[in-house]
N, C-alpha and C positions, 0 to 999 in steps of 0.2 A: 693545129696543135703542134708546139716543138718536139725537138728530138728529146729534150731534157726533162719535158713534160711527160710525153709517151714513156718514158725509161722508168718513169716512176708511180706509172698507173699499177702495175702488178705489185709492187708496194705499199702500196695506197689500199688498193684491194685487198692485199695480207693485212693488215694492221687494221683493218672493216672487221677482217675474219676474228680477231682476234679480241676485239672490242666487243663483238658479238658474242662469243664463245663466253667471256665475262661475264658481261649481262646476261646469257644464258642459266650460266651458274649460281650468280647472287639469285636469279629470280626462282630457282629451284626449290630455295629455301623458303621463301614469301608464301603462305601459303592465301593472302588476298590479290588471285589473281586481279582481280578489279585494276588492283594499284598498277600491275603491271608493265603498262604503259607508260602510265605516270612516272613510274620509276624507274625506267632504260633512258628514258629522254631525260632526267634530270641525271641520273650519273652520267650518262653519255657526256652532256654538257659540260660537267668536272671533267670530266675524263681527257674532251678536245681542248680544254682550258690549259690540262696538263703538257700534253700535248702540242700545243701550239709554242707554248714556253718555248719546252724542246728542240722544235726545228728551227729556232731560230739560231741556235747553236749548230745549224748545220747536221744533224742528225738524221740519219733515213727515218722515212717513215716507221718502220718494225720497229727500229731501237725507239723513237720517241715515244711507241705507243707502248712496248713492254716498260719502260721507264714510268711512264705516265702509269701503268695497272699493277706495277710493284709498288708505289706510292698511296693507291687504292687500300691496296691491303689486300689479302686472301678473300678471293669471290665469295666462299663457304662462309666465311667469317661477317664479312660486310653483308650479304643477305640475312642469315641469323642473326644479327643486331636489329636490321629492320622488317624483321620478320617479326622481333618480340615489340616492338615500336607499332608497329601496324597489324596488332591483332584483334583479335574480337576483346573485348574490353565490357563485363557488366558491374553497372554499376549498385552495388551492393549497399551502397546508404543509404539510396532511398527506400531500402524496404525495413531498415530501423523504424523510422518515426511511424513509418503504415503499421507496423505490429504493436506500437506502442498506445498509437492511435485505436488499433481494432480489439489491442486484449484489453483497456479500459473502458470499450463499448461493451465486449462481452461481459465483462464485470458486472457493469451496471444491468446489463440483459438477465443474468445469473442473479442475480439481485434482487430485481423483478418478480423472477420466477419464483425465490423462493417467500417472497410477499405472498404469493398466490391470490392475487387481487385482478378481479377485471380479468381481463381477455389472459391471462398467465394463469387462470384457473383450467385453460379450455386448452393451453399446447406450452410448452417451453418455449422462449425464446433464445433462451443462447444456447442452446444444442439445435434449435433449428438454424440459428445464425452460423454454426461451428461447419453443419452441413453445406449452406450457401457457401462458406467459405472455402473451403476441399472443390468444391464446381469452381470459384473464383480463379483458385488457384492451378486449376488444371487450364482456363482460359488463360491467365496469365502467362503460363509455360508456354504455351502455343501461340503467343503474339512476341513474344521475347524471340521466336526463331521465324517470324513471318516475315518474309518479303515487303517491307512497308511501301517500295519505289512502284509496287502492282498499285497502292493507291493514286499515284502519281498519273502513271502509266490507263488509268481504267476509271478516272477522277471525273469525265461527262457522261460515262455508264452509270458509275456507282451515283451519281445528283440523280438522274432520272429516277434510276431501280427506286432511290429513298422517298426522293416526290410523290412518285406514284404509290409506292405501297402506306405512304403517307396518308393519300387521299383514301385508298383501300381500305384501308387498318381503321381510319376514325368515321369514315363512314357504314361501316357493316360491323366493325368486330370490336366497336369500345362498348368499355363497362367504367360506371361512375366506382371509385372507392375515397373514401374520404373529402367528399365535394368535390371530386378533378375527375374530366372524363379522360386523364392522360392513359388511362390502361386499356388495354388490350389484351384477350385470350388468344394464343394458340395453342391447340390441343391443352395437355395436363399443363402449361406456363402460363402465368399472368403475369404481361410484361409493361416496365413504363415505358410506351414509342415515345411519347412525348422527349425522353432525355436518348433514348436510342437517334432517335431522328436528329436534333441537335448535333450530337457526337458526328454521326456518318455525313452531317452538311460539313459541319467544321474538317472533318479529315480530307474530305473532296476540295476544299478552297484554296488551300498551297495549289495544287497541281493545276487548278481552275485560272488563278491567278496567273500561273507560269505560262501557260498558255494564251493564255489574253495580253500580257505584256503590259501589267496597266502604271506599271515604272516610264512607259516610253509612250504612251495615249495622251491624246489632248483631253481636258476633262472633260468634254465633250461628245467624245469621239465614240463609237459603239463599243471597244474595250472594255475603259470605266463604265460606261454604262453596262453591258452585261455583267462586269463586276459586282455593280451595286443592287442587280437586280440576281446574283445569286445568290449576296447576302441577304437580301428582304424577301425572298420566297418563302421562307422557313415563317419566318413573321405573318406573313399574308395568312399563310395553312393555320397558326396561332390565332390569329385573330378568328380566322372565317369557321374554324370550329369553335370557339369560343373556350379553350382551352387556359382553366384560372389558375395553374400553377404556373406563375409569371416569373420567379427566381429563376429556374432553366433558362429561361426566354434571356432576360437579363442578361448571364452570364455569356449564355452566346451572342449575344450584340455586342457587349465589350470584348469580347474572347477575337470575333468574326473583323471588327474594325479595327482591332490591333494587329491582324494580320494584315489587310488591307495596308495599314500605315507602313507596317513595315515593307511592303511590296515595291513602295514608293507611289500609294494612293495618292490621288486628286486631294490638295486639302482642301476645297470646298465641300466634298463630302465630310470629310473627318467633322469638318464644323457643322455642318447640316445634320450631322445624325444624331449626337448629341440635345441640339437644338429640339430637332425632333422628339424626342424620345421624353423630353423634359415637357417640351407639350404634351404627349400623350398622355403621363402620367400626370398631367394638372389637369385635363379633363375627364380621367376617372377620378379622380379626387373629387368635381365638381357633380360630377355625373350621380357617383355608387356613393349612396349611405355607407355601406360598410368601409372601404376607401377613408374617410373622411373619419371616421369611427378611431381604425385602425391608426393613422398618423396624429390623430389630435389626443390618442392613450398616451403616446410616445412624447407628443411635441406642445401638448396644451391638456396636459390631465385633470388641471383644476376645472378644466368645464366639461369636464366629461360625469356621465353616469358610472354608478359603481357596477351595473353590468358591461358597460364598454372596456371599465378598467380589472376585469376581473383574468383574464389571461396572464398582464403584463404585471398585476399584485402577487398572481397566485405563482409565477418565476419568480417573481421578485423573491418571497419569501420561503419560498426551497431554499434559494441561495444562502438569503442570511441567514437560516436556519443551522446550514450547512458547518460553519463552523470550519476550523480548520481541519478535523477530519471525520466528520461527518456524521450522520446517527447510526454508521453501520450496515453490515449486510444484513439485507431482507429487509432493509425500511423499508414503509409502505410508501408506493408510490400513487396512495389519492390522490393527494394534495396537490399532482401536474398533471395536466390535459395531454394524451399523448404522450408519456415518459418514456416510452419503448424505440421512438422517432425523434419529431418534431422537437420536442422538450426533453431528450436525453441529456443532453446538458447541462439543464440545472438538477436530474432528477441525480446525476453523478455525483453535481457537487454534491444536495442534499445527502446522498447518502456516503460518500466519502470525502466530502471537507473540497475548502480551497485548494487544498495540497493536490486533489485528484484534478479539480477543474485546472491549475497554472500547470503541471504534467501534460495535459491536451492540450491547452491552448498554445503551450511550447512546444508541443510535437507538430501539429498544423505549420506554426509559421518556420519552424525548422524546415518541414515537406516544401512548402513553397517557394521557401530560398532555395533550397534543391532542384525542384524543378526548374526554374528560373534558370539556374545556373547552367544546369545542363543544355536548357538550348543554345545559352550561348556559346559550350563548348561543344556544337555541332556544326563541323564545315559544310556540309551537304545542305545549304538554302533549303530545301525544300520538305527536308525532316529538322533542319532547327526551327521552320514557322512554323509543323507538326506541334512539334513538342511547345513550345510558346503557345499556340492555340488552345493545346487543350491544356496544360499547365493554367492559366489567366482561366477555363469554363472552372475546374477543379477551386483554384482557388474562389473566384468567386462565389460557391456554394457556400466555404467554408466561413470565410471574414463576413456574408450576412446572416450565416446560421449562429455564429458565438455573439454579434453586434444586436441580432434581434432574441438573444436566452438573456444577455441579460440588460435588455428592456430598452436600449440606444437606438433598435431600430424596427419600424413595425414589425409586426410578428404577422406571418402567412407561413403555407407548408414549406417547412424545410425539408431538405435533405443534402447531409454531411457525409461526406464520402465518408466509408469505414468506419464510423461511429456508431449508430444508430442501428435499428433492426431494419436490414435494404433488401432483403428476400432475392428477385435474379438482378432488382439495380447493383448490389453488392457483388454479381459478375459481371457486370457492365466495366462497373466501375474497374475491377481487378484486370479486366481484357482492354483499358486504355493505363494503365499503368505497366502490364505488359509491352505496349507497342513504346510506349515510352522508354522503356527499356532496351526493346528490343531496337530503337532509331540509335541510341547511344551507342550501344553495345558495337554498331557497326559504323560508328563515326572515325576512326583511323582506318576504317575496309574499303572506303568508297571514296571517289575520290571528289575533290569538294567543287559544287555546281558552279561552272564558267571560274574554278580560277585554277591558277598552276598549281602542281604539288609542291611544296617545302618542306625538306627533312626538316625535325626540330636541330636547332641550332647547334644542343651540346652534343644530337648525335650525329651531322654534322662534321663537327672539330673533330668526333671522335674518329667518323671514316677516313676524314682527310688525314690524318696522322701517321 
């Protein structure tokens, strides 16, 4: 080391101190400590930028650094800008169309009831719906502030816990209701594992994924393979109970392989699954009477019997009944199979007009642009394929629940998030639009997986000024 070197180390050293004391200060204000790392190393970098300028004019260290953090701006000031920049953030549209969506369910529920027909002679339906809803929404509240990175973080525990109580739950504690043995008792709840089990596979798969690396495995390689065999376990348990609410099933296969894709999956799988799945359902088709029933109402009804076609006549004709506003509260809801569920759709329109049914079906695809979007405004990898995950199960319930009301695609049991009468699915469902919530809300707090932070640009111009 020179003399001229050595002269300049307690200089150098001061102008550390000073740079630090800064960064001190701005990050006072920050209240996402998270960022905070993130965010000394990128001002810093401006800061030596400034800096370096500086000494090339021959300037001591001190003067080019107090030069350089007068140029900054006031520490207090610069943190408070990106303090309001990197806050918790919720996003509050998407619970427009959910309310739009559930006070038109309750509607028709209320509706129902004062029919007093069938099963609305024995309880209410939309004061029992009102109840499920107030549980929903205390679940929701409590995933809006949950840790979702513990999924990440606990993603080969929480696979097992599900598997196994999977196996547990349908071998000892199912009960059949409405031809599906997806339900299960615990204590005073009757719950559907069937779409619980779904959800907790699909939440476990980002972190499954992250872990296995299956962007950087040869397709071959044990990675993608356990990959592909965490998404088919859930299938396997599907099958091997013989569980015939197959729409859940569905959505999480497309839900499951779009995350896959986006992971940077094998595309030999991407095309093998598909493939698959297309064979499957051409040998229930072959297999099952009702199968073959059920598609040939929809896709060849001139050769059908008038009892095969009595489902997909008897929507039919709610609807066009329907009118553009409808026959009213308290229509009677005979005339649909399941109007309370399954067939709340057309029984809405029937009883408040097209006008009620294009209000829902534009609140749905409004939700799903929404959701959609938000994952892509989520830097965190591993809560934007959260959110895409379960955004793609959601929607998928919904575009074959409106495709098969009105008669475009076969009719099996649906179930339409926040529409319909969903008893604890209706918390289910409010406790993953919670976490969706709650991944956003923390999308400027955390800092985004394997990449640098980046002020936004105008704010930015605004610091450097």
């Amino acid at each position: 080391m020179n003399k001229a070197t050595s002269e300049k180390e307690p200089a150098r050293r001061e102008a550390d101190r000073m740079i630090e004391a800064y960064l001190d200060r701005m990050c006072a204000k920050i209240k996402a400590k998270e960022l905070h790392p993130e965010l000394r190393e990128e001002m810093r970098g401006h800061i030596e930028e400034l800096i370096a300028d500086r000494e090339e004019e021959e300037r001591s260290p001190q003067q080019a650094a107090a030069w350089a953090l007068e140029q900054m701006g006031d520490a207090d000031e610069v943190g408070s800008t990106l303090g309001r920049v990197h806050k918790p953030k919720f996003d509050w549209r998407l619970l427009l169309p959910i309310a739009v969506m559930a006070g038109l369910g309750l509607l028709a529920l209320f509706s129902l009831s004062a029919a007093g027909e069938g099963a609305a002679q024995r309880f209410d339906f939309g004061l029992n719906q009102i109840f499920y809803y107030v549980l929903g929404a205390i679940a929701l509240a409590i995933f809006v502030f949950a840790d979702y990175r513990l999924l990440r973080k606990y993603a080969v525990q929480l696979y097992a816990v599900t598997a196994v109580l999977t196996v547990l739950f349908f071998s000892f504690r199912s009960v059949s209701m409405n031809g599906t043995q997806s339900w299960i008792i615990i204590g005073p709840l009757t719950l559907n594992w069937t779409l619980c089990m779904f959800i907790l596979f699909l939440s476990t798969l980002p972190g499954l994924f992250e872990r296995l690396r299956v962007k950087e495995a040869e397709w071959n390689g044990i990675s993608n393979l356990l990959a592909i065999g965490a998404i088919l376990l859930p299938v396997v348990l599907y099958v091997y109970f013989d569980l015939i609410a197959w729409l859940p099933l569905l959505a999480y296969g497309i839900a499951a392989f779009a995350m896959y894709a986006r992971c940077g999956g094998s595309r030999l799988y991407l095309i093998a699954a598909p493939v698959a799945a297309i064979g499957w359902a051409g040998s229930l088709y072959l297999r099952s009477p009702v199968w073959r029933d059920r598609v040939g109402s929809v896709f060849a009804p001139q050769h059908q019997s008038p009892d095969n076609l009595y489902l997909n006549e008897n929507m039919a004709a709610a609807i066009r009944e329907g009118g553009w506003l409808g026959q009213g509260f308290g229509a009677s809801g005979s005339s649909v199979v399941y109007p309370y569920n399954d067939a709340i759709l057309p029984y809405l329109t029937y009883s408040f007009g097209w006008t009620a049914a294009a209000l829902l079906i534009g609140s749905i695809v409004w939700l799903i642009a929404l959701l959609l979007r938000s994952a892509k405004l989520i830097s965190d990898k591993n809560g934007s394929l959260l959110v895409m995950g379960l955004s793609v199960f959601l929607a998928g319930q919904w575009v074959y629940g409106v495709g098969a009301s009105f008669g475009w695609l076969p009719f099996t049991t649906l179930a339409m998030p926040f529409i319909g009468y969903g008893g604890t699915s209706t918390i289910v469902y409010c406790a993953v639009i919670g976490l969706i919530l709650g991944i956003y809300r923390r999308k400027d707090t955390i800092p985004a997986s394997g990449e640098k932070f980046a002020v936004k640009p105008s704010e930015e111009k605004k610091l450097l000024l």
